[in-house]
C-alpha positions in Angstrom: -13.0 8.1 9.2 -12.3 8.0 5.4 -9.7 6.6 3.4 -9.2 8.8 -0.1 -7.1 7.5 -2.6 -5.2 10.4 -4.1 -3.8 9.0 -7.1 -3.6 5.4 -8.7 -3.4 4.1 -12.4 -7.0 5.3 -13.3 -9.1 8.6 -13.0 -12.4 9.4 -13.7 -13.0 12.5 -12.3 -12.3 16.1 -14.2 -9.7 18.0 -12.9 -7.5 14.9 -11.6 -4.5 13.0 -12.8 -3.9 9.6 -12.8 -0.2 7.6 -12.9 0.9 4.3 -12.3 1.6 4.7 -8.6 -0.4 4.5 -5.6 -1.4 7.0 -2.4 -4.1 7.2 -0.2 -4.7 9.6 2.4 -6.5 8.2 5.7 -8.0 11.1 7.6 -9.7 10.7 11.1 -11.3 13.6 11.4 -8.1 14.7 13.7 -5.2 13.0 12.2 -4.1 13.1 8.5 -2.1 10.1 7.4 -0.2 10.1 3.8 0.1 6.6 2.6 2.9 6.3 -0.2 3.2 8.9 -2.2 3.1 7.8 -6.1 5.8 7.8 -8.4 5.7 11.9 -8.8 4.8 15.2 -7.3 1.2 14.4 -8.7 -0.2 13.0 -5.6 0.0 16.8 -4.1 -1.7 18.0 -6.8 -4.7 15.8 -6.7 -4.7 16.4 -3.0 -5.0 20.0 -3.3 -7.9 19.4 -5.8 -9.5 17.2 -3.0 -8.8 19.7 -0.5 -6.2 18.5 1.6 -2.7 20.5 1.8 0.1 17.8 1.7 1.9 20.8 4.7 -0.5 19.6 6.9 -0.5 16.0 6.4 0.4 14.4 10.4 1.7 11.1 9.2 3.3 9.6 6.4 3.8 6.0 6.1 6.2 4.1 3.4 4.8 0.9 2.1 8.3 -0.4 0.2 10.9 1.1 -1.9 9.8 0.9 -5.2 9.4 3.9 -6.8 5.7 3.9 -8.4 4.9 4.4 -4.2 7.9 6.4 -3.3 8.2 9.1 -6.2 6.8 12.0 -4.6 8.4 11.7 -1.5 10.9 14.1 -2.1 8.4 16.6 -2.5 6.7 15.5 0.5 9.7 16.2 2.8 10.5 19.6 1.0 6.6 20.3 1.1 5.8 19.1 4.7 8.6 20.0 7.2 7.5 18.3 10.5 5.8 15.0 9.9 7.7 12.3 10.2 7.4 9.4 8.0 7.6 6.0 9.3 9.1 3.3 6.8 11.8 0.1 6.9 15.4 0.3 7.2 15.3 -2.2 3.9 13.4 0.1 1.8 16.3 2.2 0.9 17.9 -0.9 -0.5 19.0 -0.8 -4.2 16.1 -2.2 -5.4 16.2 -3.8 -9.4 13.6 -5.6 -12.0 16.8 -7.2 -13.7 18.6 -4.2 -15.8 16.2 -1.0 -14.6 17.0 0.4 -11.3 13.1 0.7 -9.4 14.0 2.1 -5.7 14.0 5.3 -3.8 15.8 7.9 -5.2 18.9 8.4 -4.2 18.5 11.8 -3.5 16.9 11.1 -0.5 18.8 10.5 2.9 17.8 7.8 4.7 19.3 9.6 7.8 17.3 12.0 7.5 15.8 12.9 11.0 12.1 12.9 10.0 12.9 8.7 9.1 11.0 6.8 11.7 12.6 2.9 11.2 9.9 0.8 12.3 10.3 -2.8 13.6 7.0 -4.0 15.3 3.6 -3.4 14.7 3.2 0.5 15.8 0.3 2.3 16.6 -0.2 5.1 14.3 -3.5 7.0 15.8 -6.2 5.5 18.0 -7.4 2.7 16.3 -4.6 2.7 13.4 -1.4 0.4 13.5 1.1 -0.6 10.9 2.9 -3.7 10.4 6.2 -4.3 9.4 6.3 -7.7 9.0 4.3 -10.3 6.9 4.2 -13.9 8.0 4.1 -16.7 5.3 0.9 -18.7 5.4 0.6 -19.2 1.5 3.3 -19.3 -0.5 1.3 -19.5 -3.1 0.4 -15.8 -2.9 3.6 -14.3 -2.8 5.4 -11.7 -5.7 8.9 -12.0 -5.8 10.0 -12.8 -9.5 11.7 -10.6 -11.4 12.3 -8.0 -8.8 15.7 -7.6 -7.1 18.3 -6.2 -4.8 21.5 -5.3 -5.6 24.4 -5.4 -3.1 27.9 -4.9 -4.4 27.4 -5.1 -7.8 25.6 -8.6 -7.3 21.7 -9.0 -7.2 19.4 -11.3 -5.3 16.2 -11.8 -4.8 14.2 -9.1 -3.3 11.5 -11.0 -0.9 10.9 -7.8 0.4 11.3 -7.5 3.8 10.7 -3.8 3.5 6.7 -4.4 3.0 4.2 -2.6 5.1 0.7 -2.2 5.7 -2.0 -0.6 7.8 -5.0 -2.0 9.8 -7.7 -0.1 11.0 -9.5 -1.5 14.0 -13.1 -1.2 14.4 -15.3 -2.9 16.9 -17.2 -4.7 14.1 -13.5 -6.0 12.5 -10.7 -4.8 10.5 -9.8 -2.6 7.3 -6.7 -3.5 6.0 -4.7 -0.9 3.6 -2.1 -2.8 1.8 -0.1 -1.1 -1.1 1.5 -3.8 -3.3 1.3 -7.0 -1.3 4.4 -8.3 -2.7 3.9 -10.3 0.3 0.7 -11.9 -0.8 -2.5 -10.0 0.2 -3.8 -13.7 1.7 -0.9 -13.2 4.1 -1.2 -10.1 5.0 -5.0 -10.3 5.7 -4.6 -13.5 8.2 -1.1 -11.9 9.7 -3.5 -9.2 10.9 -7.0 -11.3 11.5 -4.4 -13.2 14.1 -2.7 -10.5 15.6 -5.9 -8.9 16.8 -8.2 -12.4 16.8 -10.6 -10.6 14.9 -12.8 -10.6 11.6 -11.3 -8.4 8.7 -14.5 -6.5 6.8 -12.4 -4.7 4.8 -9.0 -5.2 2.0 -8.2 -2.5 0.2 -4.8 -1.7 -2.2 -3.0 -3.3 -4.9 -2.7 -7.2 -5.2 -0.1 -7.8 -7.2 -1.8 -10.3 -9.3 -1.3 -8.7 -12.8 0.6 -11.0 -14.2 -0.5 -14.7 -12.5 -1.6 -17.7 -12.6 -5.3 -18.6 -12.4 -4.1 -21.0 -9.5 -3.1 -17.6 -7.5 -6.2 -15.7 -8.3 -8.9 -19.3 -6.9 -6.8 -18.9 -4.1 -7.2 -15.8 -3.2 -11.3 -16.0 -4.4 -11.6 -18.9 -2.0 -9.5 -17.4 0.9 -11.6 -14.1 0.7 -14.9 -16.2 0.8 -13.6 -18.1 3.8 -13.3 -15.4 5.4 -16.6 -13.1 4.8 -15.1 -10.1 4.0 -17.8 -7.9 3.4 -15.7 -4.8 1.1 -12.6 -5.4 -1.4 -11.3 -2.3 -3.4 -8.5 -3.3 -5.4 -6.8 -1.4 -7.9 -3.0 -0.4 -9.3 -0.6 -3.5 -9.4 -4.1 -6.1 -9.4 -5.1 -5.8 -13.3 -8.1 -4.6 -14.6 -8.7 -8.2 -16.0 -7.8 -9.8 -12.2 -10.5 -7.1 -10.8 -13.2 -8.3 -13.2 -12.7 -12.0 -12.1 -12.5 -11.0 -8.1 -15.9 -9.0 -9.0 -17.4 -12.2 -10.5 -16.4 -14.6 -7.6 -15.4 -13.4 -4.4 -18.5 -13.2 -2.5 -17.7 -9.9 -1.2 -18.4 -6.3 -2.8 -15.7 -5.9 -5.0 -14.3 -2.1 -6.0 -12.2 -0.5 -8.8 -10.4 1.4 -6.2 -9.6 4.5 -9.0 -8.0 7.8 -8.2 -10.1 9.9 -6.0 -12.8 6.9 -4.5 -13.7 7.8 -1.3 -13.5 5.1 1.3 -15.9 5.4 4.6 -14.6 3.5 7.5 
């Protein structure tokens, strides 16, 4: 199995585009899976460069609502016109960063047919499951401020009840594919090392940690350690400053997860 990341903030490959947005494409060997989609139409382009045709893509998973993941979904439904994609009821919330609208576009029904609302943790394929809940273990390691909802004309805080990710289940531990972990990537990894009571080898996504606190970033170097994650590629939303210090002290292997990295699982 192999996990390609189709398009994210960076590129270093000839003949690929890069935007701030993230989507990955998992692919079994029998099952293609579309996670997020970027924040255009570019993801299908790089795709087709990597040779995958986004109208044969299986599966599509929504990680939130926010735009920069959601973007090229549009194009995904108009592109692909049986798979369905599996995403939150909450994601098509109005979603804000005070003034700027930053959501799904509104073009898109959320009635649509091909919507598959998910509630508990799902198996995808085989050995793949999402989850569609995060549980709080450290606060600490949670990415809330500044991002909103607005209902009526009134906003509130957007904890973002909408957040998914994927774990991949091997019988040597887990890989974990999280997005944006607005959630907090610390909670996300030990929501799914207890679901399944077993090791996790392998975090990759977006951390959210651009813009934090030192205090954030030890914690997440000193959960990582506990834990002996053997592979971290991070990338989009982590900060190319944030990556350097994980690089320096998490004990793991640490990856800039760039636009096109291939991923064996």
């Amino acid at each position: 199995m192999k996990i390609v990341t189709l398009i994210e903030n960076m590129v270093v490959n000839a003949g690929l585009v890069a935007e701030h947005g993230l989507s990955f494409m998992i692919d079994t060997g029998h099952t293609k899976i579309l996670f997020d989609t970027g924040q255009t139409r570019l993801f299908a382009q790089n795709a087709q460069e990597l040779g995958y045709e986004i109208s044969s893509v299986d599966l599509a998973v929504i990680s939130h609502g926010h735009y920069d993941h959601t973007g090229g979904l549009a194009h995904f439904i108009e592109t692909n016109e049986t798979a369905p994609v599996y995403i939150k009821k909450e994601a098509f919330a109005r979603k804000t960063s005070v003034d700027r609208y930053i959501g799904i576009n509104p073009v898109i029904n959320s009635g649509n047919k091909r919507f598959r609302f998910v509630d508990d943790v799902f198996m995808l394929a085989g050995n793949i499951y999402i989850f569609p809940f995060v549980k709080t273990f450290f606060p600490i390691d949670q990415h809330f401020d500044g991002f909103f909802i607005e209902e009526n004309g009134v906003l509130k805080p957007d904890t973002f009840n909408d957040e998914m990710f994927v774990v991949i289940v091997s019988d040597d531990g887990l890989s974990i594919i999280s997005s944006c972990s607005h959630t907090g990537i610390t909670n996300i990894v030990e929501t799914a090392s207890l679901y399944f009571n077993m090791p996790v080898k392998r975090v990759i996504g977006g951390f959210h940690i651009r813009n934090t606190s030192s205090e954030v970033v030890k914690h997440i170097v000193e959960y990582f350690n506990s834990k002996e994650i053997e592979e971290i590629f991070t990338c989009h939303c982590t900060g190319v400053d944030k990556f350097f210090i994980l690089k320096k002290d998490c004990d793991a292997n640490v990856f800039y997860n760039h636009t096109c990295r291939e991923i064996i699982v």
